[in-house]
C-alpha positions as protocol buffer text, in pm:
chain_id: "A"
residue {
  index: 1
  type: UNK
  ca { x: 1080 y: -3444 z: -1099 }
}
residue {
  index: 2
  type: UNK
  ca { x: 802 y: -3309 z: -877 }
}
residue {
  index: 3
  type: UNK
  ca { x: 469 y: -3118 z: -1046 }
}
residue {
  index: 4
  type: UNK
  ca { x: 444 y: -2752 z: -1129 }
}
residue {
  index: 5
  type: UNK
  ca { x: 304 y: -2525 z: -874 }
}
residue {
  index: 6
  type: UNK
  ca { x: -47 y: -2481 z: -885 }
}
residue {
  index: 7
  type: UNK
  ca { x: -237 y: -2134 z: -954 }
}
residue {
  index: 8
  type: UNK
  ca { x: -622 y: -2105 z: -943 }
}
residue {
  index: 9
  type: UNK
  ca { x: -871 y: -1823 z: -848 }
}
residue {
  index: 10
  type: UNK
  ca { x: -1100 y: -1913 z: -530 }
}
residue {
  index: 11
  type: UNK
  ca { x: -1493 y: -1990 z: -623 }
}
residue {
  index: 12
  type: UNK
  ca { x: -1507 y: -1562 z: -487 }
}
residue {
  index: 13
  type: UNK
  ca { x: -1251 y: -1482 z: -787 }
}
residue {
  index: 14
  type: UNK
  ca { x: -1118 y: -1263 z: -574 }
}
residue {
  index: 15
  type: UNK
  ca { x: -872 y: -1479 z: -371 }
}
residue {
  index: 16
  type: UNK
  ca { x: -554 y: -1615 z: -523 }
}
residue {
  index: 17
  type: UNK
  ca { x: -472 y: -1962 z: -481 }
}
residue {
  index: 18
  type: UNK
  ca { x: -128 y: -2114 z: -520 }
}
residue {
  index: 19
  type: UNK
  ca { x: -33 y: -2418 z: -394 }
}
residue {
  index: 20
  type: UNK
  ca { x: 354 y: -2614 z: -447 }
}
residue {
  index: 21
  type: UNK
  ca { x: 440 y: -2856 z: -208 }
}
residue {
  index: 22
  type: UNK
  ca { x: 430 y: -2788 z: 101 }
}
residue {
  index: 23
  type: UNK
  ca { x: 381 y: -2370 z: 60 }
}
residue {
  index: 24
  type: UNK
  ca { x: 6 y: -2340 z: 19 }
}
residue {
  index: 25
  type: UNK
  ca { x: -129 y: -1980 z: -10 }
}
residue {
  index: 26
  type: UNK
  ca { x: -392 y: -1784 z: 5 }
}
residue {
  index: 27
  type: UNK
  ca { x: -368 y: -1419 z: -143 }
}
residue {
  index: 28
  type: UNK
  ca { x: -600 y: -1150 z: -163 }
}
residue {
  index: 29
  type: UNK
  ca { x: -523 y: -802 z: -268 }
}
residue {
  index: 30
  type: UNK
  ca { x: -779 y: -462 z: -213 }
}
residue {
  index: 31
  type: UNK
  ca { x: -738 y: -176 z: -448 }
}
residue {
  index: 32
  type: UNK
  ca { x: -790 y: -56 z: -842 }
}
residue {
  index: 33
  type: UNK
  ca { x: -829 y: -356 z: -1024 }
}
residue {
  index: 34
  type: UNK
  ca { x: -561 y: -300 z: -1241 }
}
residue {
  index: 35
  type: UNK
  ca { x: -273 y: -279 z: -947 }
}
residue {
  index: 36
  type: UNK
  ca { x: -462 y: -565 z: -789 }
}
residue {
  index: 37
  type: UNK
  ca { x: -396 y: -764 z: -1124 }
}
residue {
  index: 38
  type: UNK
  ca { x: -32 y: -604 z: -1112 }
}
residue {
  index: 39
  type: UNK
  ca { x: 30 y: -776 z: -764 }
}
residue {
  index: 40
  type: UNK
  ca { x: -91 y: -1116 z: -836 }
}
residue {
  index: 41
  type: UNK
  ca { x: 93 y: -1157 z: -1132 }
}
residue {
  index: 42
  type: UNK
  ca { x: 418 y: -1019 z: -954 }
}
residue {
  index: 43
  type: UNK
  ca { x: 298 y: -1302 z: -728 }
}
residue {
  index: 44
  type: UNK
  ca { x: 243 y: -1558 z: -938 }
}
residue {
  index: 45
  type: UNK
  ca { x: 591 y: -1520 z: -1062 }
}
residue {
  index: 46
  type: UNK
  ca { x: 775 y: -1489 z: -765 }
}
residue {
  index: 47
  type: UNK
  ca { x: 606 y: -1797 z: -619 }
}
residue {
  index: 48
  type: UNK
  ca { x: 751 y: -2017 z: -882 }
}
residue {
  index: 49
  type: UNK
  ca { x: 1077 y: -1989 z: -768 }
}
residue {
  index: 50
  type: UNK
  ca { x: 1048 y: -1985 z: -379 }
}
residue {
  index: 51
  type: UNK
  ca { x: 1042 y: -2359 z: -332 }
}
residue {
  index: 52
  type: UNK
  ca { x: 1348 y: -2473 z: -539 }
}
residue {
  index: 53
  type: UNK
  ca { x: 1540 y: -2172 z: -389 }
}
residue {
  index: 54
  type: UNK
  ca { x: 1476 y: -2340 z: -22 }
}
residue {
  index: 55
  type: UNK
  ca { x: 1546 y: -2680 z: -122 }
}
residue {
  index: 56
  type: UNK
  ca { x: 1915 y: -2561 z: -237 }
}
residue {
  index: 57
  type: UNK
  ca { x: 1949 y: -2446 z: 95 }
}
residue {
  index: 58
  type: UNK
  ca { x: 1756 y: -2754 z: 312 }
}
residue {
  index: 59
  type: UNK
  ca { x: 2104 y: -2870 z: 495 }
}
residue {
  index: 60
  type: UNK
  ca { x: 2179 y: -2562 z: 648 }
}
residue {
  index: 61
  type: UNK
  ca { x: 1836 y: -2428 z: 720 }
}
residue {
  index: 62
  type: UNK
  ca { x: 1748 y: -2760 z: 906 }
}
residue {
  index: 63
  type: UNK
  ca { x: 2069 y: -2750 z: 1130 }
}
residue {
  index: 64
  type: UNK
  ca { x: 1989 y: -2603 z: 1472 }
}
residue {
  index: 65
  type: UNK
  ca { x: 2037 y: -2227 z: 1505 }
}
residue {
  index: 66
  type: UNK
  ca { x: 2400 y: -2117 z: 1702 }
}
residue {
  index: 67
  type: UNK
  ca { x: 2580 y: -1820 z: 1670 }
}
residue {
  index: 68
  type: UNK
  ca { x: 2819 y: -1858 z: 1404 }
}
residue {
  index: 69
  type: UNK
  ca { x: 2625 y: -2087 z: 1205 }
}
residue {
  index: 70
  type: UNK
  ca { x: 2681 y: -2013 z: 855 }
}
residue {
  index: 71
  type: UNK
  ca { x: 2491 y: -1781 z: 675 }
}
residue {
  index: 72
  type: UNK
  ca { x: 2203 y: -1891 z: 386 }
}
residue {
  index: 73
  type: UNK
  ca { x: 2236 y: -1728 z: 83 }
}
residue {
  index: 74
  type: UNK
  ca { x: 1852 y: -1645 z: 11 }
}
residue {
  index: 75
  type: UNK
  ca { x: 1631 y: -1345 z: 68 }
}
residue {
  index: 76
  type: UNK
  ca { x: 1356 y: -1586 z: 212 }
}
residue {
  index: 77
  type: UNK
  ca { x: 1617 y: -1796 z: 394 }
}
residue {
  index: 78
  type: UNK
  ca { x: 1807 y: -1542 z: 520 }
}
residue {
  index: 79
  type: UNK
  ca { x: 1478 y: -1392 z: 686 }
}
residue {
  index: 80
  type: UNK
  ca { x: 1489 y: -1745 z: 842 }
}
residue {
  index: 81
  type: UNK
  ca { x: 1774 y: -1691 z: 1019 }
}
residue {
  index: 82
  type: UNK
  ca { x: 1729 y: -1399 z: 1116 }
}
residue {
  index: 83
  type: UNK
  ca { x: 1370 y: -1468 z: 1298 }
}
residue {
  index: 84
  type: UNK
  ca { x: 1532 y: -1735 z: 1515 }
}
residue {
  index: 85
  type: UNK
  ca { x: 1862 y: -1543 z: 1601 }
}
residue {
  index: 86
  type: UNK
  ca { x: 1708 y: -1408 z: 1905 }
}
residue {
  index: 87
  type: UNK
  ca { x: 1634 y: -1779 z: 2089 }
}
residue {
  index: 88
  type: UNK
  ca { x: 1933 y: -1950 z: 1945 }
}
residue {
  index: 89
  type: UNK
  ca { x: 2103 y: -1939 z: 2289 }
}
residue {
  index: 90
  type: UNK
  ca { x: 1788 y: -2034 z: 2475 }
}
residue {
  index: 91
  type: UNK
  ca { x: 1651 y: -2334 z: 2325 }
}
residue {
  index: 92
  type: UNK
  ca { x: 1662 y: -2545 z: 2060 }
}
residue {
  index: 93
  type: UNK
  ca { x: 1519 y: -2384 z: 1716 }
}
residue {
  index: 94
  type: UNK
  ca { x: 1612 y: -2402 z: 1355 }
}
residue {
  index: 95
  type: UNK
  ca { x: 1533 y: -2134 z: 1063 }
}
residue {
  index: 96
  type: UNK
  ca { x: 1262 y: -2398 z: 914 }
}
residue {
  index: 97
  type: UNK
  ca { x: 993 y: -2270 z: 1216 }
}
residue {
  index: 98
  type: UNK
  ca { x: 961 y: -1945 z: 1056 }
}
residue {
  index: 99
  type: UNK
  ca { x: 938 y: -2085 z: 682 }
}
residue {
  index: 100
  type: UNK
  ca { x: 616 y: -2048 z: 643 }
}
residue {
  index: 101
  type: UNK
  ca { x: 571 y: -1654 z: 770 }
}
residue {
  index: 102
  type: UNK
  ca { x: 912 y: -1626 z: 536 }
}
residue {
  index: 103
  type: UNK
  ca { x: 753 y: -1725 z: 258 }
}
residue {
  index: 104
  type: UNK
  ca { x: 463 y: -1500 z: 305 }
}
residue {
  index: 105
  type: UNK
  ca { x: 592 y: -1205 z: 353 }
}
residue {
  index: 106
  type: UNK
  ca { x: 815 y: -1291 z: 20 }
}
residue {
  index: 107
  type: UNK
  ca { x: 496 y: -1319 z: -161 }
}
residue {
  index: 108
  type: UNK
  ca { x: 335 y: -1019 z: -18 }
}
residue {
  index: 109
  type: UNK
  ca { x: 642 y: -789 z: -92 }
}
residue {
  index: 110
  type: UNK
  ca { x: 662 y: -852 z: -450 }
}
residue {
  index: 111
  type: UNK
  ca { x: 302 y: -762 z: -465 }
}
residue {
  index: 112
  type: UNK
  ca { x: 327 y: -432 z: -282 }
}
residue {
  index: 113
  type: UNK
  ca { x: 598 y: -361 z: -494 }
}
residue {
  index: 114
  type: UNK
  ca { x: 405 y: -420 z: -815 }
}
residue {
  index: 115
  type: UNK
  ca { x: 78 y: -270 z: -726 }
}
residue {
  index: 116
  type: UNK
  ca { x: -25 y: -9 z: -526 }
}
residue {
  index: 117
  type: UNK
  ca { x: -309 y: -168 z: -295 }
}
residue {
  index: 118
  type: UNK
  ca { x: -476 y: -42 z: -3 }
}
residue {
  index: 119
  type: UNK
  ca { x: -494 y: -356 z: 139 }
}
residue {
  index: 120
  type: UNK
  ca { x: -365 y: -671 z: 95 }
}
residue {
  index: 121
  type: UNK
  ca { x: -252 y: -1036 z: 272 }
}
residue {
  index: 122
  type: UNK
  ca { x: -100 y: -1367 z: 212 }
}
residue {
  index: 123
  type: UNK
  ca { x: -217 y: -1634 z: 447 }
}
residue {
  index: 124
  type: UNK
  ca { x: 10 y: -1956 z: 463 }
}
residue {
  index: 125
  type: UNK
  ca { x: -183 y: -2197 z: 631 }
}
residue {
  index: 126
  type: UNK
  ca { x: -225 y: -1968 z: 916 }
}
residue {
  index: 127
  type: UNK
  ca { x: 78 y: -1731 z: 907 }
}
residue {
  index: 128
  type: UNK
  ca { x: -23 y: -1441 z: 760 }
}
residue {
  index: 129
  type: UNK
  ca { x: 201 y: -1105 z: 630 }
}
residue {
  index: 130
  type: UNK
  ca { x: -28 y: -797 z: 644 }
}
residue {
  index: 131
  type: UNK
  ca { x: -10 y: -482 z: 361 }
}
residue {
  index: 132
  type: UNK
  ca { x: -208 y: -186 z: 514 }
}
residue {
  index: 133
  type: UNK
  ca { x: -202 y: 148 z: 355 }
}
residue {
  index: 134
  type: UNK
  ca { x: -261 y: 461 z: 571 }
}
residue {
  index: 135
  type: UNK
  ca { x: -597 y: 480 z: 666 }
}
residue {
  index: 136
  type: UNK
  ca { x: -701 y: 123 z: 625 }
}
residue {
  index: 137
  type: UNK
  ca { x: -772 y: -174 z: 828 }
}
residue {
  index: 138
  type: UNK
  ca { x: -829 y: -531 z: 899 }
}
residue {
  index: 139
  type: UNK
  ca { x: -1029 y: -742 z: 1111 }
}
residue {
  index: 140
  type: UNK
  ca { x: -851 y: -1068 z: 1266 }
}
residue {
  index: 141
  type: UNK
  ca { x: -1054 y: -1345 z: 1408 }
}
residue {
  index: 142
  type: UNK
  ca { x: -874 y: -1581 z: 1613 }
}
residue {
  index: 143
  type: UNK
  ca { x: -1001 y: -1943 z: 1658 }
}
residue {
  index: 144
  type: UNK
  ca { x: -924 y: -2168 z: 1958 }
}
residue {
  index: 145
  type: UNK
  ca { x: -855 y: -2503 z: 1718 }
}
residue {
  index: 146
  type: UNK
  ca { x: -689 y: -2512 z: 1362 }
}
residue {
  index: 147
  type: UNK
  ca { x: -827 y: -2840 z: 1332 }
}
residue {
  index: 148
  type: UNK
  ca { x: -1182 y: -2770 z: 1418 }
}
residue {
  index: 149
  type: UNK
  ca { x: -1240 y: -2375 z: 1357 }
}
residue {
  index: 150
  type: UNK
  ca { x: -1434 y: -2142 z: 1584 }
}
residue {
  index: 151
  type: UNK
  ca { x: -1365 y: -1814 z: 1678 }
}
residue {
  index: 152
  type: UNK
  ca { x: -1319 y: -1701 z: 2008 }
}
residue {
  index: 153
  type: UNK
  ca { x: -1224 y: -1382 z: 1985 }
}
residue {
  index: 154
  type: UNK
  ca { x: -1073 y: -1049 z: 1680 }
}
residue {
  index: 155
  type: UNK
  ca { x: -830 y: -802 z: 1672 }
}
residue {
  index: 156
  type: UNK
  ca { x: -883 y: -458 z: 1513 }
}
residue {
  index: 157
  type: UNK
  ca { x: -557 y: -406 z: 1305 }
}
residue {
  index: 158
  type: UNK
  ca { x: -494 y: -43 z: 1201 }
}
residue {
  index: 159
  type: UNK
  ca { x: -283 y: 96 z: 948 }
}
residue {
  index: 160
  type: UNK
  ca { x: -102 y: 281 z: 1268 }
}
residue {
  index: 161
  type: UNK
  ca { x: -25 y: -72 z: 1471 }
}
residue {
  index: 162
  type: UNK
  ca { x: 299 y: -200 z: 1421 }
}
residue {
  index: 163
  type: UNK
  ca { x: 141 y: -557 z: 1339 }
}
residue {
  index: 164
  type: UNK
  ca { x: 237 y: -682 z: 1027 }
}
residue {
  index: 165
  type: UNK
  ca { x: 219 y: -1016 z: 1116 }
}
residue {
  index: 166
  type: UNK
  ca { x: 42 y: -1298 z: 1201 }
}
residue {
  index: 167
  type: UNK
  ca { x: 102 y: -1625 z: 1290 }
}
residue {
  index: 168
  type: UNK
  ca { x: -25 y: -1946 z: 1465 }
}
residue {
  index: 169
  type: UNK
  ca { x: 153 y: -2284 z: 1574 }
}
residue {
  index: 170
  type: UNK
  ca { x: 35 y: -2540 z: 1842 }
}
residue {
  index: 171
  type: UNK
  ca { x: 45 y: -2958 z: 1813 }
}
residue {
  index: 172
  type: UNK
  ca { x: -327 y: -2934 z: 1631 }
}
residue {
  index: 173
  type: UNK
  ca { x: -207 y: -2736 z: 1307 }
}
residue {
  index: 174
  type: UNK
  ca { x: 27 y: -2866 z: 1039 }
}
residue {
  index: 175
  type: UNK
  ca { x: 359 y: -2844 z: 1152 }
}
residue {
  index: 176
  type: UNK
  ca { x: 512 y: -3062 z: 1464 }
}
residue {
  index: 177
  type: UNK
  ca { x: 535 y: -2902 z: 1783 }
}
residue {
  index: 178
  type: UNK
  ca { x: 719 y: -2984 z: 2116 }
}
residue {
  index: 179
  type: UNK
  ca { x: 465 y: -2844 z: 2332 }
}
residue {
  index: 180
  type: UNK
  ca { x: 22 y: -2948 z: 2397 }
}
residue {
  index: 181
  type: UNK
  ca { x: -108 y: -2617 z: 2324 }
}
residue {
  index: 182
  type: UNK
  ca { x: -429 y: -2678 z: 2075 }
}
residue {
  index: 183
  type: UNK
  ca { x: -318 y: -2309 z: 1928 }
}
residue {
  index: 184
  type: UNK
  ca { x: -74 y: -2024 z: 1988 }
}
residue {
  index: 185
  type: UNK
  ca { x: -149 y: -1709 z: 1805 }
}
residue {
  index: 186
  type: UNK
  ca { x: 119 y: -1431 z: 1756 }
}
residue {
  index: 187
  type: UNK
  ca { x: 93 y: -1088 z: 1634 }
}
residue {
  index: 188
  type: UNK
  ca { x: 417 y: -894 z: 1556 }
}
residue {
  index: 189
  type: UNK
  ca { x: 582 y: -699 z: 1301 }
}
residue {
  index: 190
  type: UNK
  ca { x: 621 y: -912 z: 1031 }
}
residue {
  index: 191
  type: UNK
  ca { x: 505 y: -1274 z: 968 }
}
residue {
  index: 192
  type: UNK
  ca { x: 848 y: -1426 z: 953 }
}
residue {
  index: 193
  type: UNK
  ca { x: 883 y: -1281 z: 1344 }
}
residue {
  index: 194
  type: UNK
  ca { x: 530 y: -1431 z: 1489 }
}
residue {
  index: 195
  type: UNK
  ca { x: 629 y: -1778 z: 1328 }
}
residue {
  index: 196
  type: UNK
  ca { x: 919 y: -1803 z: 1517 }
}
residue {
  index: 197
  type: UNK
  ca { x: 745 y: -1670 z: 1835 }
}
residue {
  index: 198
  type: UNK
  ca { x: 436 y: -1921 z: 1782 }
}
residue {
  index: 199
  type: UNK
  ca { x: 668 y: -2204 z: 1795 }
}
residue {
  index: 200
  type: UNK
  ca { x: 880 y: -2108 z: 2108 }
}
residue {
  index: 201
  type: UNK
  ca { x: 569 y: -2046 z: 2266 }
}
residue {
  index: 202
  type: UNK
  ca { x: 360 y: -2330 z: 2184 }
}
residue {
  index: 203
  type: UNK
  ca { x: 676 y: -2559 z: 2236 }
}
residue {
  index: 204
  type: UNK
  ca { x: 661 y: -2407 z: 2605 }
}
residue {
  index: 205
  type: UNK
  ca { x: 258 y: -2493 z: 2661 }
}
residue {
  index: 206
  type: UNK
  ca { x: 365 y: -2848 z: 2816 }
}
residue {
  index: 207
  type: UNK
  ca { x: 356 y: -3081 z: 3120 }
}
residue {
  index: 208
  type: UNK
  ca { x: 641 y: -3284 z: 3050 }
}
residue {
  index: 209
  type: UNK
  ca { x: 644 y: -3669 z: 3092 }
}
residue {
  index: 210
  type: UNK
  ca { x: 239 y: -3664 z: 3153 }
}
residue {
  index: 211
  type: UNK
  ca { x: 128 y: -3986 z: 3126 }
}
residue {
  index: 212
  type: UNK
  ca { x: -158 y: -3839 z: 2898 }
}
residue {
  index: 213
  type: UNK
  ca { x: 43 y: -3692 z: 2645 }
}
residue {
  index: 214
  type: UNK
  ca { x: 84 y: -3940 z: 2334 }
}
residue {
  index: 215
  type: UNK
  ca { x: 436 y: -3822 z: 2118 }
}
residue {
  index: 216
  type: UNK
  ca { x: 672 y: -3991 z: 1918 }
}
residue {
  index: 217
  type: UNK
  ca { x: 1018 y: -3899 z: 1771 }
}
residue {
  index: 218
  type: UNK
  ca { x: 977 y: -3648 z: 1516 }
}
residue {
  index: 219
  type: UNK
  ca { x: 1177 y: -3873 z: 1245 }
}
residue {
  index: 220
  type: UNK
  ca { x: 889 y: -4132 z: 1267 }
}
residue {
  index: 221
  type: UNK
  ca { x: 678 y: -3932 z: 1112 }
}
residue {
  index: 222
  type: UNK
  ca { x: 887 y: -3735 z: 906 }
}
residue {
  index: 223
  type: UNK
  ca { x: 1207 y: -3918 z: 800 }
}
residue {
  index: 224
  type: UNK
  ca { x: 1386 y: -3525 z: 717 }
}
residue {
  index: 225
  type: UNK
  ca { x: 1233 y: -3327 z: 965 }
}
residue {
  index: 226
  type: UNK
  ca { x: 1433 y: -3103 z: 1166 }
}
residue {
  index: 227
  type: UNK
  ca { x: 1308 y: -3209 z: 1495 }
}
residue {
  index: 228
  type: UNK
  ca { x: 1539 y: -3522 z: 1411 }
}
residue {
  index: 229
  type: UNK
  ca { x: 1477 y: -3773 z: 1737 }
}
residue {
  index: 230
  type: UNK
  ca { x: 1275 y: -3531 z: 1943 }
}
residue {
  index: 231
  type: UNK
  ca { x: 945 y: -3588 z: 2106 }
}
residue {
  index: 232
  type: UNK
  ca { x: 659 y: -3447 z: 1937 }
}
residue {
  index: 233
  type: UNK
  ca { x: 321 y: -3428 z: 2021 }
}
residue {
  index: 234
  type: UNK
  ca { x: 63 y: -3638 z: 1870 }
}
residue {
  index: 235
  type: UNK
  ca { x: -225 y: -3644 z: 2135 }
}
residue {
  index: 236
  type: UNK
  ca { x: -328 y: -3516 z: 2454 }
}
residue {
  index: 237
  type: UNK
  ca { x: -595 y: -3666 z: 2649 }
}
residue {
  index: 238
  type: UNK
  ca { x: -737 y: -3579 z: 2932 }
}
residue {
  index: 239
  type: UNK
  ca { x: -638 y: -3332 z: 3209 }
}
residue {
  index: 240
  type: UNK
  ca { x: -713 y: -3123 z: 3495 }
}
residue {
  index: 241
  type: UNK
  ca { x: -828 y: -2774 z: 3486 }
}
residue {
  index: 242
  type: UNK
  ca { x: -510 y: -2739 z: 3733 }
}
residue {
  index: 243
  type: UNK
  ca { x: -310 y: -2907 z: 3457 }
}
residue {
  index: 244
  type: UNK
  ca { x: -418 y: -2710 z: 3209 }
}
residue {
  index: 245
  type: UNK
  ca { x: -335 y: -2395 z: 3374 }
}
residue {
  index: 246
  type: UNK
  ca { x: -33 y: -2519 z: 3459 }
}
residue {
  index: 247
  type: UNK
  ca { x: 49 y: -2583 z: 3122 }
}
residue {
  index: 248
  type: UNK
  ca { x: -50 y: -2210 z: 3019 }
}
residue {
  index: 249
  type: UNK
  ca { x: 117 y: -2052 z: 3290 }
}
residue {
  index: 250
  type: UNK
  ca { x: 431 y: -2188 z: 3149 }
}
residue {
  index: 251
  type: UNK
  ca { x: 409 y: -2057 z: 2790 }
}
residue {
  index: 252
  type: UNK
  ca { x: 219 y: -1675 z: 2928 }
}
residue {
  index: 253
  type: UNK
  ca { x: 556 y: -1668 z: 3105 }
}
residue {
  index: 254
  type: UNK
  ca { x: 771 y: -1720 z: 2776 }
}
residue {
  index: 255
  type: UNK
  ca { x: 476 y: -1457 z: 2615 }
}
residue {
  index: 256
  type: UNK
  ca { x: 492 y: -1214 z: 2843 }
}
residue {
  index: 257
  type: UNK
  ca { x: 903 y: -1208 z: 2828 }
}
residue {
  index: 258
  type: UNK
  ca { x: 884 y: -1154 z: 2456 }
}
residue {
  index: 259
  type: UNK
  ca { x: 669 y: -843 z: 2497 }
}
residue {
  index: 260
  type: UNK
  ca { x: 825 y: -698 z: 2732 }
}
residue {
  index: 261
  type: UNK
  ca { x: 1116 y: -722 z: 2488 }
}
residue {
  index: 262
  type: UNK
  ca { x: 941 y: -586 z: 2195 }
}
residue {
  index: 263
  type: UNK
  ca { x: 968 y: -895 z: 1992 }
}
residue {
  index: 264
  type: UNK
  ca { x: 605 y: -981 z: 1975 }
}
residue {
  index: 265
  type: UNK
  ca { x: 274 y: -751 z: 2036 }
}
residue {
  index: 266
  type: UNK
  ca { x: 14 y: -988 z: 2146 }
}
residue {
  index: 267
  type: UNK
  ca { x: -15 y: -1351 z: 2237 }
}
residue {
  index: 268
  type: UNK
  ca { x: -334 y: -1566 z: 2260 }
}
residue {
  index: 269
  type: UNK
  ca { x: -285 y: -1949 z: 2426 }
}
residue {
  index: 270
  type: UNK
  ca { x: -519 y: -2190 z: 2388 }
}
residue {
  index: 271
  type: UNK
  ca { x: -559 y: -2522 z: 2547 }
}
residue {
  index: 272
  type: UNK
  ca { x: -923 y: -2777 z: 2628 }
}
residue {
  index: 273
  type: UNK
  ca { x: -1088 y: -2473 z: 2609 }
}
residue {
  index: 274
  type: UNK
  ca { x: -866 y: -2271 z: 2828 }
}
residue {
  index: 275
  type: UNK
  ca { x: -757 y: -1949 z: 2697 }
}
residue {
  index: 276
  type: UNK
  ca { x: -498 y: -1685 z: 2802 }
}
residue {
  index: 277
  type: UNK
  ca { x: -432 y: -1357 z: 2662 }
}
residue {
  index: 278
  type: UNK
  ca { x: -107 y: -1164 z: 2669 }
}
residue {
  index: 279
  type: UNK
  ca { x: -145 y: -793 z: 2508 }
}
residue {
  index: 280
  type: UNK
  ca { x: 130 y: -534 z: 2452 }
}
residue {
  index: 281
  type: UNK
  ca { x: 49 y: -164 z: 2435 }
}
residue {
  index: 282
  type: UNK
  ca { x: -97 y: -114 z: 2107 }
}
residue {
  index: 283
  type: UNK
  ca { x: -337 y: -397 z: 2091 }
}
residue {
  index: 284
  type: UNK
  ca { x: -648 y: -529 z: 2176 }
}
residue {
  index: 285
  type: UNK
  ca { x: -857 y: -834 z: 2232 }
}
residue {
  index: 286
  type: UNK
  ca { x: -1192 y: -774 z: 2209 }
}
residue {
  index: 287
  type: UNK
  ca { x: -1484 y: -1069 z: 2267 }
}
residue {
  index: 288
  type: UNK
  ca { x: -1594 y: -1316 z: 2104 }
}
residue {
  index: 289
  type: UNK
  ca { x: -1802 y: -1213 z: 1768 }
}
residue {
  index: 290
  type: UNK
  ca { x: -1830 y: -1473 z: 1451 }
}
residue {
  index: 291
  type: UNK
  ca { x: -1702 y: -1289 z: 1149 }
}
residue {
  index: 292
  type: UNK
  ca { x: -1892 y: -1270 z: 825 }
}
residue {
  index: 293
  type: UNK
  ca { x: -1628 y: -1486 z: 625 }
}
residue {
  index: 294
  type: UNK
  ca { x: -1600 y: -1858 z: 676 }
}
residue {
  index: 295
  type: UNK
  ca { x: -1277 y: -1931 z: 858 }
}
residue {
  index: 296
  type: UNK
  ca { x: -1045 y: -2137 z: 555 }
}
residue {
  index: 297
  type: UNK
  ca { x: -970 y: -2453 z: 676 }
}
residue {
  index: 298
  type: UNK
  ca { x: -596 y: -2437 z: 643 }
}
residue {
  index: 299
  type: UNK
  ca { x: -562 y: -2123 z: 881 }
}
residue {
  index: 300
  type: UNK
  ca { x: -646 y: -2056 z: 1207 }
}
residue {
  index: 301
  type: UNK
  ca { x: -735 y: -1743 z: 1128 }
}
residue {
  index: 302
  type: UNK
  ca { x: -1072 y: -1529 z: 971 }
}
residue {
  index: 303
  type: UNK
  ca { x: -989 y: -1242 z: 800 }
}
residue {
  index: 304
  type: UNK
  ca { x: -1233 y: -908 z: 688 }
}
């Protein structure tokens, strides 16, 4: 029988902290404080369910996405799916690389439908689903390293921006990844949509067979992960600045393709240091400034 899912305030007591397994969240909510207490107990008790409801549905979501794969039976699941439809025929993917965005914009919507905020977020280790009321606004600082965080760069997200969210993946971070990108951060619509996009992306940022480039099969380290046999990364040593670029050049050109199809907004690529940027129409990078809030240590991301 595993332990109950933790709830605690943040030493601000104004964060929300709730932590189950592997889902570990970060919530805060802007507004009256009696909607903002409205939302986090609407979250509160729709976190305490989301786990067990993916674990009933573990088999299917960990089999490799193909049309005509059965369907999950889930809200958060079926999001899942429905992220990595779009790459299904193009590479390998299965509905678990857009869990975590799933399972924050689950948390988010039952808050926004409990409360009415201004403002409000749920960061999941680094994927983040945005609430912005008209009007508002947040500030997104992107760092070059999940493992070692320092900003390089924000994003100005209005209310009038079709980013929702937010979402970063890359061999440093928590999750496995194919690909030697330190980070890949991607802003879209929703959160569930940039996890997806992080990890086809970041899985691209590679130089296959480099004799530098330490991975091992996925199962070694993770008896049920969904990678099963494949190769994942688990260092990179050194290389060339013409290797490096290399290595970008191949996931821009996977970036690029997804804005130009709408699926994504903006794309930021980072590798030794190396960073490129890929912007759609309604969004921009602007330079590097250190944010007033300590970047959390679980995300890749600042936010204010």
């Amino acid at each position: 029988m595993r332990e109950r899912a933790q709830i605690t305030f943040l030493p601000d007591s104004r964060r929300l902290h709730l932590h189950d397994g592997p889902i570990d969240l970060i919530i805060e909510a802007f507004g009256a404080t009696r909607e903002v207490n409205l939302a986090y107990r609407a979250a509160v008790a729709r976190f305490v369910t989301v786990l067990d409801e993916l674990c009933g549905e573990l088999p299917l979501l960990r089999r490799p996405a193909r049309v005509g794969n059965p369907q999950p039976a889930g809200v958060v699941a079926k999001r899942m799916a429905a992220a990595v439809a779009p790459y299904c025929e193009r590479t390998f993917i299965t509905p678990m690389a857009a869990v975590a965005g799933a399972v924050a914009e689950e948390i988010l919507a039952a808050m926004t439908s409990a409360g009415n905020l201004s403002r409000a977020y749920v960061n999941n280790g680094g994927d983040i689903a945005l609430h912005l009321s008209p009007g508002e606004s947040f500030i997104v600082g992107i760092v070059e390293r999940p493992d070692h965080p320092s900003i390089f760069g924000k994003v100005a997200l209005h209310s009038t921006q079709p980013v929702r969210g937010i979402a970063t993946s890359g061999w440093r971070g928590r999750s496995f990844s194919l690909g030697i990108a330190d980070a890949v951060t991607v802003l879209a619509d929703c959160a569930t949509t940039a996890d997806a996009a992080a990890t086809i992306i970041a899985n691209a940022v590679d130089l296959p067979d480099h004799p530098n480039v330490t991975r091992v099969p996925a199962r070694d380290l993770a008896p049920d992960s969904d990678l099963g046999d494949r190769l994942v990364t688990t260092a990179v040593g050194e290389l060339t600045f013409p290797e490096v670029s290399e290595a970008l050049v191949r996931g821009e050109a996977i970036a690029e393709s997804l804005i130009a199809s709408r699926l994504v907004a903006a794309v930021a690529l980072t590798l030794n240091g190396a960073t490129r940027v890929s912007i759609g129409g309604v969004i921009g990078l602007e330079d590097s400034e250190r944010l007033g809030r300590p970047v959390n240590e679980e995300s890749s991301l600042a936010m204010q």
